[in-house]
BAVEX-118658 format. One line per field, with one value per residue (C-alpha): residue in one letter; x, y, z. Coordinates in pm, whole numbers. Each point is the difference from the previous one (the first is absolute). Layout:
N
res: (A,...)
x: (X,...)
y: (Y,...)
z: (Z,...)
***
This chain:
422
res: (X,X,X,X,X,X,X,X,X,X,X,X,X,X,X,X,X,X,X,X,X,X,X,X,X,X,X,X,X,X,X,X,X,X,X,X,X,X,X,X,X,X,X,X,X,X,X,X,X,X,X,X,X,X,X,X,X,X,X,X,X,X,X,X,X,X,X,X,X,X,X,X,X,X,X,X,X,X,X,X,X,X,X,X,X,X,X,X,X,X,X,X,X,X,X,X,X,X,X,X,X,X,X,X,X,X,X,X,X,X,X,X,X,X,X,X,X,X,X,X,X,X,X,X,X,X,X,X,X,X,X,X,X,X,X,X,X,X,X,X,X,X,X,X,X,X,X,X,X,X,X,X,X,X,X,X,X,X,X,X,X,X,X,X,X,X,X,X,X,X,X,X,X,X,X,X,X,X,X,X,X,X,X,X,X,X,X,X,X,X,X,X,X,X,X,X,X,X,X,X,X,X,X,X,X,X,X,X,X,X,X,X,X,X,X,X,X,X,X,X,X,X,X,X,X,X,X,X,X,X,X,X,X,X,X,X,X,X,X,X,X,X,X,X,X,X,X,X,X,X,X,X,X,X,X,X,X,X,X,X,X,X,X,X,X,X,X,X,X,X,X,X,X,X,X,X,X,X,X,X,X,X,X,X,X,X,X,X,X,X,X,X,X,X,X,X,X,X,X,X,X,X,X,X,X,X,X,X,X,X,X,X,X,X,X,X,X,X,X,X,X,X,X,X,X,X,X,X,X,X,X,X,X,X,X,X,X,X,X,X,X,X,X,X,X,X,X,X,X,X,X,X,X,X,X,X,X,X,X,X,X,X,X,X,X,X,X,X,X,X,X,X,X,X,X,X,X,X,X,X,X,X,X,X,X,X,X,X,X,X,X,X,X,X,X,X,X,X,X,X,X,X,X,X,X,X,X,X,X,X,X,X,X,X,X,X,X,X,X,X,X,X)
x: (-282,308,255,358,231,-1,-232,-160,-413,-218,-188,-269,-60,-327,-72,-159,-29,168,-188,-347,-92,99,19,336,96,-17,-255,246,150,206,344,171,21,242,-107,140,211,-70,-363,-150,-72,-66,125,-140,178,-234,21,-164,-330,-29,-216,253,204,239,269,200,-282,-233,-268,-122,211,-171,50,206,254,20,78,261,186,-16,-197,-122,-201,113,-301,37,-248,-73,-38,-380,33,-78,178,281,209,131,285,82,307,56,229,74,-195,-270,40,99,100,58,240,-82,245,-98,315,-21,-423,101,-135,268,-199,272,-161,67,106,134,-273,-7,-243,-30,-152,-333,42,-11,307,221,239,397,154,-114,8,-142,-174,-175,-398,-182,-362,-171,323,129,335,206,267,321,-94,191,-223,82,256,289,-140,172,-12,141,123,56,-295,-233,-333,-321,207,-211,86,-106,130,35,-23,146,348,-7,25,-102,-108,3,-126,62,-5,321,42,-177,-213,258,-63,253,64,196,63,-253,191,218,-197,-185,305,55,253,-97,191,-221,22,-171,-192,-238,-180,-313,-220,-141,-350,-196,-206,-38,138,-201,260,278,124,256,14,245,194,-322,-68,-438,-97,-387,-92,-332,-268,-328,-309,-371,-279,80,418,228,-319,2,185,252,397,143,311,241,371,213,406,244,307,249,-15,-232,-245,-372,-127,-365,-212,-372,-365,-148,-402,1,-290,-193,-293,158,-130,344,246,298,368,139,328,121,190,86,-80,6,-204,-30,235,-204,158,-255,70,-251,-102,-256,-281,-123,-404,-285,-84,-14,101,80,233,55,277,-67,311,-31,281,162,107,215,-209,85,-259,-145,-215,-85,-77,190,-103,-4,-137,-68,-284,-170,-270,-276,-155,-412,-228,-254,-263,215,111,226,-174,239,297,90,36,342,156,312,179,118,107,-99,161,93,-324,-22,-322,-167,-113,-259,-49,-247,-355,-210,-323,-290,-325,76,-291,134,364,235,344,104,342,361,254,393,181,218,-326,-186,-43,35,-305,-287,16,-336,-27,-360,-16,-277,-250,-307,-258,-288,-266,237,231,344,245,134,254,300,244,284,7,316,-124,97,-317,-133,-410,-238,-255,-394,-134,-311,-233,-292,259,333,328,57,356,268,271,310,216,-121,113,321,-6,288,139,149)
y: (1843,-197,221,-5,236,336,62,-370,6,-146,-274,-6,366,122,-19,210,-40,137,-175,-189,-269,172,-182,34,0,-401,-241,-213,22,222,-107,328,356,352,364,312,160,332,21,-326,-169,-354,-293,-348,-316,-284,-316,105,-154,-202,49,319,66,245,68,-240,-276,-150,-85,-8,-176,-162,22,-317,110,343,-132,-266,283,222,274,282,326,340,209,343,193,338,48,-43,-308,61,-185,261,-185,-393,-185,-359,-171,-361,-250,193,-267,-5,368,-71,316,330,311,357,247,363,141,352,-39,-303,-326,-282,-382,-244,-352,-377,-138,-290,-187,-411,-184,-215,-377,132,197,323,261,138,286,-124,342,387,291,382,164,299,-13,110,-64,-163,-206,-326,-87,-363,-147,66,295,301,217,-192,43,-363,-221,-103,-379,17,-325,-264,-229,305,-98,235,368,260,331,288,356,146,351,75,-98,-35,-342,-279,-336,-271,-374,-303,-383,-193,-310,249,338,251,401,248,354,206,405,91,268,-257,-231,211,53,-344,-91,-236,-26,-200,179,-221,-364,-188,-330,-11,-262,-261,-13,303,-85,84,280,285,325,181,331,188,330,154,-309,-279,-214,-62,-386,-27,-407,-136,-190,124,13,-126,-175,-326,13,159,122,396,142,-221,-51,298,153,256,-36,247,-116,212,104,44,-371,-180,-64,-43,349,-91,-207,108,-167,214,29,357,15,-307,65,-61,-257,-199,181,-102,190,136,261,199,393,260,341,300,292,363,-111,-381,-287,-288,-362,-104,-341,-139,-207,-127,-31,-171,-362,-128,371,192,68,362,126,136,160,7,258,-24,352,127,330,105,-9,295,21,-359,36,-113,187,-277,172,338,200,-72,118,-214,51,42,-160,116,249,-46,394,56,158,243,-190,-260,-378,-113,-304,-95,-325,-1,-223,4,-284,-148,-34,144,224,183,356,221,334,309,-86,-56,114,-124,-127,-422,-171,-322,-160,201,43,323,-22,-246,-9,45,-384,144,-1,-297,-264,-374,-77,225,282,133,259,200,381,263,123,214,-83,-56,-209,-72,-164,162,-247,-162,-247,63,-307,-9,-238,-206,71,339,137,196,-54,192,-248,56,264,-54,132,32,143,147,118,366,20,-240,91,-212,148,-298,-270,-208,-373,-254,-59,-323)
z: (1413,-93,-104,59,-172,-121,-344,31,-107,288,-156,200,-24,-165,-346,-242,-388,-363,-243,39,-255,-320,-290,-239,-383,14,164,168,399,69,169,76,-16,77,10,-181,280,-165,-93,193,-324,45,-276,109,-197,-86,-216,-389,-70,-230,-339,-65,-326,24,-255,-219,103,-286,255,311,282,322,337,24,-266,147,414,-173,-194,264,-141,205,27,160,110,70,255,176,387,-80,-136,-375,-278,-174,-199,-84,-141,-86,59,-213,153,332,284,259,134,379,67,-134,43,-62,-116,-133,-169,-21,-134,-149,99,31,114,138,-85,-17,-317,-237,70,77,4,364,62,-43,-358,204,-120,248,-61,62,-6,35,-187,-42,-290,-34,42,-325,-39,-269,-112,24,88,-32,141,-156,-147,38,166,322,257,-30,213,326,121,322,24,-348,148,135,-32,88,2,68,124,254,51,379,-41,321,-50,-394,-15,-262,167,-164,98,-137,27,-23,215,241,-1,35,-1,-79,6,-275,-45,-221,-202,-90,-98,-213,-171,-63,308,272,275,334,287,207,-40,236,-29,63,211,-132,216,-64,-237,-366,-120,-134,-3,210,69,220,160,261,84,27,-293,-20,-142,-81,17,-53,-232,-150,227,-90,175,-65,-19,216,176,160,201,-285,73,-74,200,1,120,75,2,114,-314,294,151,-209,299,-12,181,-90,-126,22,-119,-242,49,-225,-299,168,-212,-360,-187,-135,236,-155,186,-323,37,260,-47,232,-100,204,-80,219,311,20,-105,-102,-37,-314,-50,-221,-101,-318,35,-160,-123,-247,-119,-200,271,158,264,342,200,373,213,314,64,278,114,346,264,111,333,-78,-372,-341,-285,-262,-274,30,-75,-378,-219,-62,-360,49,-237,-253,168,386,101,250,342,120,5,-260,108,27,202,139,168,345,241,363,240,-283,-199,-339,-8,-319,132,-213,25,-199,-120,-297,-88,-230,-51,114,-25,23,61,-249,-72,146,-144,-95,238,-125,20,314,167,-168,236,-17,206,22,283,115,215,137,-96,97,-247,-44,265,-155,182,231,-209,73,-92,-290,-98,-235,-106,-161,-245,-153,-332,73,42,284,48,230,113,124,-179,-137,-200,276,190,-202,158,-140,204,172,177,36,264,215,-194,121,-79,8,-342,-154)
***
């Protein structure tokens, strides 16, 4: 445990999960995304697809045209993961990083914008601004519906903003001559004035940058590349540092190994949201290759220990399949951690007729694993037979395995099962 001041996240804590390979409103990878700090909502910012004509276009525009211009997609999501709105923003940039405002039930986004393209044809935003969230349109740069936009400095290059919620901030970071991060009131600055409190330059050997955040005085930098087989090979590069506001020392800076089992694994946005008393550092991870490309969130959250044992994620319904009953208690799971290792706990039973291996029933994504957790459960004895095996799978799935049909398991119980989750 590396932690040094009051309110700063242990990296190498336990992790659990938000979101597990869900796919969004576009195809593409996404690069950041903020929560609702009212209902949990989730809006993800991604790069538009290309093939897409939206309004005032005569045709179809390609992928190419649309990462150049700095095009981008705004995906909107529930706690569970399913798709509840989407916007598109022309001329804004590459999506970096997001902030999440919810005036009075009204969503306010705090994005890049006025878009540039870099060396590579890739758009950039050069300054930020705010604008409400309303599904279904499309909004441009320039246009009124959007906030002025602030260049913090007249050669600012890749602005992006953040909001910490814990001492109603805007953060903003930006390149010029150096990576620099500042902080500004955020009241003000919605209002159009800002006045730095505070700026920091970053260093320069952490790797590439994938997203930031701050919370209660510590300012969170996620670095890393995409992960595969055959480049940047598992466990990958990816790191989190943790710099302290006050000095503008390096507190921490910890290997990531979270999610080992994605296929891609790219570090895509970080936020800090806290929910019921638990504040959880988020960080993500755009999935699958060659696509079309979905968005896991893995969570570090700061539960207290209790005689040994984190809750992580506490107790949650599983949904049973087609002809599965529940046998006197219904399955649920949750995620713990014991001496530090993440562990997926069932509890309840099912019932049926499971004459071969079947899917019993689909796990919620805070429970989905990245590798497959298997664990051995008691069953009917019938010929002596008495135990079964139930995995979880990381499609989501939870299966029962060796019934069959010479010799069918009528009940399982899964009180028994505790298997280390990653």
């Amino acid at each position: 445990m590396s932690v040094t001041i009051e309110g700063q996240i242990d990296l190498a804590g336990p992790v659990g999960k938000l979101l597990h390979r869900r796919p969004l409103k576009n195809s593409t990878v996404m690069q950041s995304f903020n929560t609702d700090p009212v209902s949990g909502d989730l809006f993800v910012l991604q790069l538009m697809q290309g093939g897409l004509t939206l309004s005032g276009e005569s045709a179809a525009v390609d992928y190419d045209t649309r990462n150049k211009n700095g095009d981008m997609c705004v995906t909107r999501l529930n706690r569970a993961g399913a798709i509840t709105g989407y916007m598109y923003l022309r001329g804004f940039g590459h999506g970096v990083n997001l902030g999440v405002e919810n005036r009075g039930g009204v969503i306010r986004l705090w994005t890049e914008t006025a878009s540039q393209p870099n060396s590579k044809n890739e758009g950039f935003g050069t300054s930020i601004t705010n604008f409400d969230f309303r599904s279904g349109t499309v909004l441009d740069y320039g246009s009124s519906l959007h906030a002025k936009p602030y260049r913090p400095t007249p050669g600012a290059l890749f602005a992006t903003p953040t909001i910490d919620r814990s001492a109603n901030e805007l953060v903003v970071r930006f390149y010029d001559g150096g990576t620099h991060v500042e902080r500004y009131d955020l009241a003000k600055a919605s209002a159009g004035v800002f006045e730095p409190l505070q700026r920091i330059t970053l260093p320069t050997d952490l790797g590439v940058f994938q997203g930031y955040t701050s919370h209660k005085g510590v300012l969170y930098l996620l670095n890393g590349e995409s992960s595969t087989a055959t480049r940047n090979p598992p466990p990958g590069n990816t790191y989190i540092t943790a710099m302290e506001w006050a000095t503008g020392n390096v507190l921490d800076h910890h290997f990531i190994t979270a999610a080992p089992g994605l296929e891609w694994r790219e570090p895509e946005g970080m936020h800090v949201d806290v929910r019921d008393g638990v504040t959880n550092l988020h960080f993500g991870f755009a999935c699958e290759d060659p696509g079309p490309r979905t968005c896991t969130i893995v969570t570090l959250p700061d539960t207290q220990e209790v005689d040994g044992v984190k809750v992580l994620t506490d107790w949650q319904p599983i949904a049973l399949a087609s002809g599965v009953t529940a046998d006197q208690n219904p399955p649920q799971g949750r995620l713990i951690s014991i001496a530090g290792t993440t562990t997926l706990q069932l509890s309840g039973g099912v019932k049926g007729t499971f004459d071969g291996d079947a899917v019993i029933g689909t796990l919620p994504d805070t429970l989905t694993p990245s590798v497959a957790a298997r664990a051995n459960v008691p069953r009917n004895n019938n010929g002596g037979y008495c135990v079964a095996r139930v995995e979880a799978g990381t499609d989501g799935a939870l299966r029962l395995f060796g019934g069959r049909d010479t010799n069918a398991i009528t009940w399982a119980q899964l009180d028994s099962f505790s298997a280390v989750w990653r």
